[in-house]
C-alpha positions, 0 to 999 in steps of 0.5 A: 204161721201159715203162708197165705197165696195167690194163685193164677187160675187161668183158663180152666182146663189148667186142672187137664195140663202138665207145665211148670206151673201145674207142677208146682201146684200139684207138689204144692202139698208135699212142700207145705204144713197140711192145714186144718182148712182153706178159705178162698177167694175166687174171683168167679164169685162176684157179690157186692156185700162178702160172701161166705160159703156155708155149703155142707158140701160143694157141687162143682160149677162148671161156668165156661164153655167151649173146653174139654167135655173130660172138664164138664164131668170132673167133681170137687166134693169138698165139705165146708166148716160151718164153724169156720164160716161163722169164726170168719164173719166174725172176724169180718164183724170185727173190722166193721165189714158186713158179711153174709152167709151162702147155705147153697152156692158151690165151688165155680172153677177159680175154686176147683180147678186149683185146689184139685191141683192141689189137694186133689182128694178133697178132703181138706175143709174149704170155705169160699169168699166172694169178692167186690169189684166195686170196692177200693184196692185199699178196702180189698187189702182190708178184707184180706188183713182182717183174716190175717189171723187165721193163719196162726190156727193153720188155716191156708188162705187162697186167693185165686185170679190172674194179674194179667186177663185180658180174654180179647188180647190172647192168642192162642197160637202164641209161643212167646210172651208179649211184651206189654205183660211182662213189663206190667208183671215186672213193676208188679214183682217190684212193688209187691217185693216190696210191700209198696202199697202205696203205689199198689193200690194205684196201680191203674194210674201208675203201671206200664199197661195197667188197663190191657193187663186188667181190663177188669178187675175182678181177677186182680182184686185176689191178689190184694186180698191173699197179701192183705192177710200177710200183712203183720209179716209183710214178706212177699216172695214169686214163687213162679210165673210163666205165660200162656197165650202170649200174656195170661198170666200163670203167677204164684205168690207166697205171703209170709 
């Protein structure tokens, strides 16, 4: 069965750096089964009813400002699978979750900008799925469960964040790690290890420094849906995490 992940996406020039971190993803592809396709939840992507590409194939969305001009040129021409994207809505359809098809959207950077540090060739199917601010942690985990499936037909399921983004607390100069990130990501580790949803879902209320960590959580809200699909195993392991600017968060986990 394929693992499902969550990756950090963290400020888009991530695709331009060599650290740790991008090495991990980029030999992500020699440590993993190939699969037959991804679907991706990027947290750039925001709609309040699910979303799912259906793009024959993906312009490249460049929705930043102020980076690299090497970034405003770079293209992510995946295809979509047009069959995928309908087998998902009826996996959503299934579980009672409404779900709606987008012919034209293509992949904003919380997309690209990870999987070209992955599958830089692009020739890998991709199917992108928006996410819901509004909803509950318990109804995100749902969404996630209800592609859990995928995972037995070699499909890699991706959601793409950051646990700890908090823009307004960065600094840019920073060597070091602040404290009150670590502390959030360390009860995080903990519970997701594990598998304490329970607590999870209130994370908010019960975490050290839940609302510097995640003022927003649009960028949290990936994390539950990649270990939603995960839960028939219920086995979580971090594979990294590192900082930049002092509290983004740059973490990968595997859901098995």
């Amino acid at each position: 069965m394929m693992p499902s992940y969550f990756f950090a996406h963290g400020a888009p020039s991530i695709v331009l750096e060599d650290n740790e971190y991008t090495q991990l993803l980029k030999s992500f592809k020699d440590n993993t089964p190939r699969p037959k396709a991804i679907v991706l939840f990027s947290a750039h992507w925001e709609e309040t009813v699910q979303t799912v590409s259906a793009a024959e194939t993906y312009d490249t969305i460049y929705d930043f400002g102020g980076f690299q001009d090497e970034l405003y040129t770079m293209t992510y021409p995946a295809k979509s699978d047009r069959a995928l994207s309908e087998h998902v809505r009826a996996l959503f359809e299934k579980q009672g979750i409404q779900s709606v098809l987008n012919e034209s959207r293509g992949l904003d950077h919380g997309a690209w900008a990870v999987l070209k540090l992955l599958y830089p060739e692009a020739d890998i199917p991709v199917v992108a799925l928006s996410v819901n601010r509004h909803l509950s942690n318990e109804q995100q985990y749902r969404i996630g469960k209800a592609l859990g499936e995928l995972r037995e037909q070699d499909v890699l399921i991706i959601g793409s964040g950051g646990t700890v983004h908090n823009l307004r607390r960065l600094n840019w100069q920073s060597q070091g790690n602040d404290d009150w990130a670590e502390k959030f990501d360390n009860w995080l580790q903990n519970k997701i290890e594990s598998w304490d949803t329970e607590a999870l879902f209130q994370y908010y209320d019960l975490a050290p420094n839940a609302r510097e960590a995640v003022p927003t959580n649009e960028h949290f809200i990936p994390l539950f849906l990649a270990m939603g699909s995960g839960d028939s195993n219920r086995q979580a392991k971090l594979l990294h995490r590192c900082y930049q600017y002092g509290n983004l968060s740059l973490s990968c986990w595997q859901f098995n």
